[in-house]
LOVEX-349844 format. One line per 8 residues: their letters; for each residue x, y, z of C-alpha. Coordinates in Angstrom, 1 decimal. Layout:
BEGIN
a) X/Y/Z ~ ...
This chain:
BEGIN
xxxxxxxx) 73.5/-31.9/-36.3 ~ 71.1/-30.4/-39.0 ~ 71.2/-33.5/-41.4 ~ 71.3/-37.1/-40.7 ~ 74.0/-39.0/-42.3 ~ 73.7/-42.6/-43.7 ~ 74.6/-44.3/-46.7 ~ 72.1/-45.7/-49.7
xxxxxxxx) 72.1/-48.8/-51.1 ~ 71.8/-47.9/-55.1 ~ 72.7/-50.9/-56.9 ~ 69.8/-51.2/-59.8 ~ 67.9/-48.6/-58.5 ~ 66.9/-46.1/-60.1 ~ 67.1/-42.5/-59.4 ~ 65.0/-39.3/-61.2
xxxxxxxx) 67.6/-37.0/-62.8 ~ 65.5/-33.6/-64.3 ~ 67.0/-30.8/-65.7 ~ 70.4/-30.0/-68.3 ~ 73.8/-29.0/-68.0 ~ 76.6/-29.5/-66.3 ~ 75.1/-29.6/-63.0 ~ 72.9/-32.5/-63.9
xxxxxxxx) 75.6/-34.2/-66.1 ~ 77.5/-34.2/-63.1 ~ 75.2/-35.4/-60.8 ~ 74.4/-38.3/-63.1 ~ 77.9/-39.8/-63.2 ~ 78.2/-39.5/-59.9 ~ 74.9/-41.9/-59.4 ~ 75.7/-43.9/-62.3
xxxxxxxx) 78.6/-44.1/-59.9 ~ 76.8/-45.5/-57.4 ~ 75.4/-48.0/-59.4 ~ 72.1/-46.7/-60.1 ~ 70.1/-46.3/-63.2 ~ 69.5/-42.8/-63.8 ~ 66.3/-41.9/-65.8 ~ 65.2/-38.3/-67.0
xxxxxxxx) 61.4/-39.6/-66.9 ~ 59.8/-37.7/-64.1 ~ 57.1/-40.1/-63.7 ~ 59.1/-43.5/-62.8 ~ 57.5/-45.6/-60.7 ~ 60.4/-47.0/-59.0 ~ 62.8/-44.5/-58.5 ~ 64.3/-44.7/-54.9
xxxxxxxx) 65.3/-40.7/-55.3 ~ 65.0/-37.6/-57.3 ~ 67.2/-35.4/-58.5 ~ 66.3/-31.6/-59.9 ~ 69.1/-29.6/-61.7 ~ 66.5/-27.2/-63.4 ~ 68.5/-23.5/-63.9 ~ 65.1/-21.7/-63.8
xxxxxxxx) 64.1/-21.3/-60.6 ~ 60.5/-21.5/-61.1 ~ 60.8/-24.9/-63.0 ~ 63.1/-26.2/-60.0 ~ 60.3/-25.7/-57.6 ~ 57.5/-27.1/-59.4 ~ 59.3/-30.0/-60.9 ~ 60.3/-30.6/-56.9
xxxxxxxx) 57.4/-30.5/-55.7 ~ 55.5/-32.5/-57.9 ~ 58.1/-35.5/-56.9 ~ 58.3/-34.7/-53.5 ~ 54.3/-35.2/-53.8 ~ 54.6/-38.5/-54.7 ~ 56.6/-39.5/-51.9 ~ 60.2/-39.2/-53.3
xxxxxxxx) 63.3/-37.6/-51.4 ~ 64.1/-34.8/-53.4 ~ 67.9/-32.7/-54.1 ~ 67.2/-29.7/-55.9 ~ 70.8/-28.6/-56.9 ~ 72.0/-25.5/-55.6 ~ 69.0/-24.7/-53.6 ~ 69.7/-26.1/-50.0
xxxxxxxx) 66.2/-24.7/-49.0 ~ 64.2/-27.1/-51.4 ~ 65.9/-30.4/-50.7 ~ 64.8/-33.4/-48.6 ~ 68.8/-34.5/-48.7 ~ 72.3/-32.9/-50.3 ~ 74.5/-34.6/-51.6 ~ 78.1/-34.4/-50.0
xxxxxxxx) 82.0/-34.1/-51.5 ~ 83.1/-37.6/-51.1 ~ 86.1/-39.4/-50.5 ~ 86.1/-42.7/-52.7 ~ 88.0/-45.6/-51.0 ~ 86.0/-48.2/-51.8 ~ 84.7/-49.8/-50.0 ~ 85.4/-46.9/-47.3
xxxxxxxx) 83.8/-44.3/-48.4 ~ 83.8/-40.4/-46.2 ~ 81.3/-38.0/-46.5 ~ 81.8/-34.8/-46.2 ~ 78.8/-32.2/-45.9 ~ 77.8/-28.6/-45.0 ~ 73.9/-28.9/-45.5 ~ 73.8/-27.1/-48.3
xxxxxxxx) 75.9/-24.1/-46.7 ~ 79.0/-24.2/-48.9 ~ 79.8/-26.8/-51.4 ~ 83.6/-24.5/-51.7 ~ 84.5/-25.6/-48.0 ~ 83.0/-29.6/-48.3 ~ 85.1/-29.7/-51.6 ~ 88.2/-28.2/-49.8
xxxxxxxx) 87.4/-30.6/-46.5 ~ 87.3/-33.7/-49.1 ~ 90.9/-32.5/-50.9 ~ 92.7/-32.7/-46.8 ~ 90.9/-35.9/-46.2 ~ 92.0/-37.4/-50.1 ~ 95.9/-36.3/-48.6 ~ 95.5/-38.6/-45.2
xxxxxxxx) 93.9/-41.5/-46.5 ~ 95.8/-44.0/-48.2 ~ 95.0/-45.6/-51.5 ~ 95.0/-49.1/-49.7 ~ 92.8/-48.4/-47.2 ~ 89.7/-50.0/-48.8 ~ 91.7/-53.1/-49.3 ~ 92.2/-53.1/-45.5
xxxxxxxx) 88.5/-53.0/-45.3 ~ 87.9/-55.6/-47.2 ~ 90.7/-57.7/-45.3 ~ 88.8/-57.4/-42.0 ~ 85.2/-58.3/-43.3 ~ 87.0/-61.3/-45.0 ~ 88.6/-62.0/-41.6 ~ 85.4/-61.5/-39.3
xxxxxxxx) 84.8/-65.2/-38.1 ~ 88.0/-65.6/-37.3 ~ 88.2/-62.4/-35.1 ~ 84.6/-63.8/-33.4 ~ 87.0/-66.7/-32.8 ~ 89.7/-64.8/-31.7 ~ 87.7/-62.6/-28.9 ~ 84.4/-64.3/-28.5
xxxxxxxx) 83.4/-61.4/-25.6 ~ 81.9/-58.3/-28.0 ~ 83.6/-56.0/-25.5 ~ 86.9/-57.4/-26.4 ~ 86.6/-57.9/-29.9 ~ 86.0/-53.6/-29.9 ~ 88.9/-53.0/-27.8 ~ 91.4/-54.9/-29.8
xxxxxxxx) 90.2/-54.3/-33.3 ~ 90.4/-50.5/-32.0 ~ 93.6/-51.3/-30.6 ~ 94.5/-52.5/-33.9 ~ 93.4/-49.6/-35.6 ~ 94.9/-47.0/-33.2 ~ 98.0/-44.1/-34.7 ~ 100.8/-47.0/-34.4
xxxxxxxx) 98.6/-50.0/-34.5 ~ 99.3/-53.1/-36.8 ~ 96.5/-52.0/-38.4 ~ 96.8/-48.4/-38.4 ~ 95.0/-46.9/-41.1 ~ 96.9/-44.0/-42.1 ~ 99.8/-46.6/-42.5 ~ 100.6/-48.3/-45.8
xxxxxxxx) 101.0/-52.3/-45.4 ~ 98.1/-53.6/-43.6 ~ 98.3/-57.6/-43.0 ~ 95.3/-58.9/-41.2 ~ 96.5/-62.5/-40.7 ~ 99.5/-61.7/-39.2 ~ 97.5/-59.3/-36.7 ~ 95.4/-62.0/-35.5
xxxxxxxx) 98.4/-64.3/-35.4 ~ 99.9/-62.0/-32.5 ~ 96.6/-60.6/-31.5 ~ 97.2/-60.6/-28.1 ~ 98.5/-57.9/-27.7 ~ 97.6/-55.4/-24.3 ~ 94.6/-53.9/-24.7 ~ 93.9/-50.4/-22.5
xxxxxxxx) 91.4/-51.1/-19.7 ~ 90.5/-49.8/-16.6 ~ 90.0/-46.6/-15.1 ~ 91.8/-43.3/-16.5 ~ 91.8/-39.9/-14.9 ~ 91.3/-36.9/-17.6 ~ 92.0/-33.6/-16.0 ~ 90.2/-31.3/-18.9
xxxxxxxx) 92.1/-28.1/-19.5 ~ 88.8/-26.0/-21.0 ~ 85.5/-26.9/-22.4 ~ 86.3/-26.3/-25.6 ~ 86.6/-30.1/-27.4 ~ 89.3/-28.8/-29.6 ~ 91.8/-28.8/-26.7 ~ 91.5/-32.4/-26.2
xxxxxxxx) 95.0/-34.1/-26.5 ~ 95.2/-36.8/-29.3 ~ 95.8/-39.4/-26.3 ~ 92.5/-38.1/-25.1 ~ 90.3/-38.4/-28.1 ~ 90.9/-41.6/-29.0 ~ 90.4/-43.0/-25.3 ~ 87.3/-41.2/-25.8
xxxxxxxx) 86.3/-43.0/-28.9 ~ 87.3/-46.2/-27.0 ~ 86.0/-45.8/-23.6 ~ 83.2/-47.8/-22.3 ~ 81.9/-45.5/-19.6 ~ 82.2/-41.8/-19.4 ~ 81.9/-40.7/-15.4 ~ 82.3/-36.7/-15.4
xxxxxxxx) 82.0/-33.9/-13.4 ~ 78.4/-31.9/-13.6 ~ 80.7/-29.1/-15.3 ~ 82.0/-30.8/-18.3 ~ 79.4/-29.7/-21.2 ~ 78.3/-31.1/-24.0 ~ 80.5/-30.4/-26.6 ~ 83.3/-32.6/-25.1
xxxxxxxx) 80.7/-35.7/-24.2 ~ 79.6/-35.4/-27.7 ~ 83.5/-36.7/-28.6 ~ 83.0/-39.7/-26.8 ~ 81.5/-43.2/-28.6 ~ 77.6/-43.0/-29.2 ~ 76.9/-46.0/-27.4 ~ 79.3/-45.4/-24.0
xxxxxxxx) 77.6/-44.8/-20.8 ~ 77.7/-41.4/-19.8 ~ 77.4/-41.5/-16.0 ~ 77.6/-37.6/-14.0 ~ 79.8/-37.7/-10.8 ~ 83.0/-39.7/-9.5 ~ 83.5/-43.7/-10.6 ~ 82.5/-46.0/-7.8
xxxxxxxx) 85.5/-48.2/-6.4 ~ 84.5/-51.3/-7.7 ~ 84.5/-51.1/-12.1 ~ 83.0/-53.3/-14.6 ~ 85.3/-54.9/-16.8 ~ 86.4/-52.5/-19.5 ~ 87.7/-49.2/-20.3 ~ 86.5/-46.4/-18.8
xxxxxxx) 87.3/-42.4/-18.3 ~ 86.9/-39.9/-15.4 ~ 86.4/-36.9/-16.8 ~ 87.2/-34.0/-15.0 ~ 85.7/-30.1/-14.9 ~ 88.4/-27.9/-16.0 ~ 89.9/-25.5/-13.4
């Protein structure tokens, strides 16, 4: 990972916009978006972020790095090399929102990742997030244990769920109505067919998204670990006999 993702606060802020033209025309509906305040003065003291969309290459690097002296994250548009942070092809489901970026490599293949990701999302999906942070005490309520609470929302949420995202009627109160249903826990065996993480079954992947602990074999590399939740134990060699509560996987080194 070349670029740290995360997700900026922008409400009333204000952001440096220099430069004319489409590219900075664009870039300054997209902020105004956002809910920023977009200024072409250079010399705001305020502004949370700068944006250069200078076409003379000269004037793009001077103009970025006067800013950048000043302490400002800086996007110089269309030259990956200068910026502090790019700006990705978004998908807008408010309040879900998906990223999509290639550092600065190819704004044709984020822009053609976005248009697949529009096609599987639905346009309720944001209401369905909105739902569940409406709904939060009561799931606290519902599963008090932190453990449990993340293994049936994820249930929830799984291909088939109630809740399933890439399904159209989402009704939260009804979910924790009947919210009990089984959630997967325990111990499951994963015989890995190859290293590469792209040969992971679907059934896989998502246990792997779910799973507590990750026991594995010395041989299974990184690439597949790397599929597994950020915070989940990953623990070389066979499970002991006795688990902790939970869900966890047994991954094993590919013949």
């Amino acid at each position: 990972m070349r670029q740290f993702p995360l997700f900026l606060n922008l409400e009333g802020r204000t952001v440096i916009i220099v430069g004319h033209g489409p590219a900075a025309d664009a870039k300054r509906r997209l902020y105004e978006r956002a809910g920023a305040v977009v200024t072409d003065n250079a010399n705001a003291s305020d502004a949370a972020l700068a944006i250069v969309a200078h076409e003379d290459d000269e004037l793009a690097r001077i103009s970025a790095r006067d800013l950048k002296a000043r302490g400002l994250l800086v996007n110089v548009v269309d030259r990956p090399e200068l910026c502090d942070f790019t700006t990705p092809a978004i998908v807008d489901r408010d309040p879900v929102t998906v990223a999509i970026g290639t550092g600065g490599a190819s704004a044709g293949l984020a822009k053609a990742l976005r248009q697949r990701i529009e096609a599987m999302l639905p346009a309720g999906l944001g209401q369905l997030a909105t739902d569940l942070y409406a709904a939060r005490e009561h799931i606290r309520a519902h599963w008090p244990d932190a453990a449990d609470r993340r293994r049936a929302i994820d249930a929830a949420l799984s291909e088939g769920g109630p809740l399933d995202p890439g399904g159209t009627a989402h009704d939260v109160a009804a979910w924790l109505v009947g919210g009990n249903a089984a959630v997967e826990t325990g111990l499951h065996v994963i015989a890995l067919t190859g290293p590469d993480p792209d040969d992971l079954t679907l059934r896989t992947a998502r246990l792997l998204g779910q799973a507590d602990r990750v026991y594995h074999d010395a041989g299974v590399g990184n690439a597949v670990l790397e599929r597994a939740r950020a915070d989940a134990e990953r623990i070389e060699g066979a499970p002991p006999e006795a688990l902790l509560a939970g869900l966890s996987l047994y991954l094993q080194r590919a013949p």
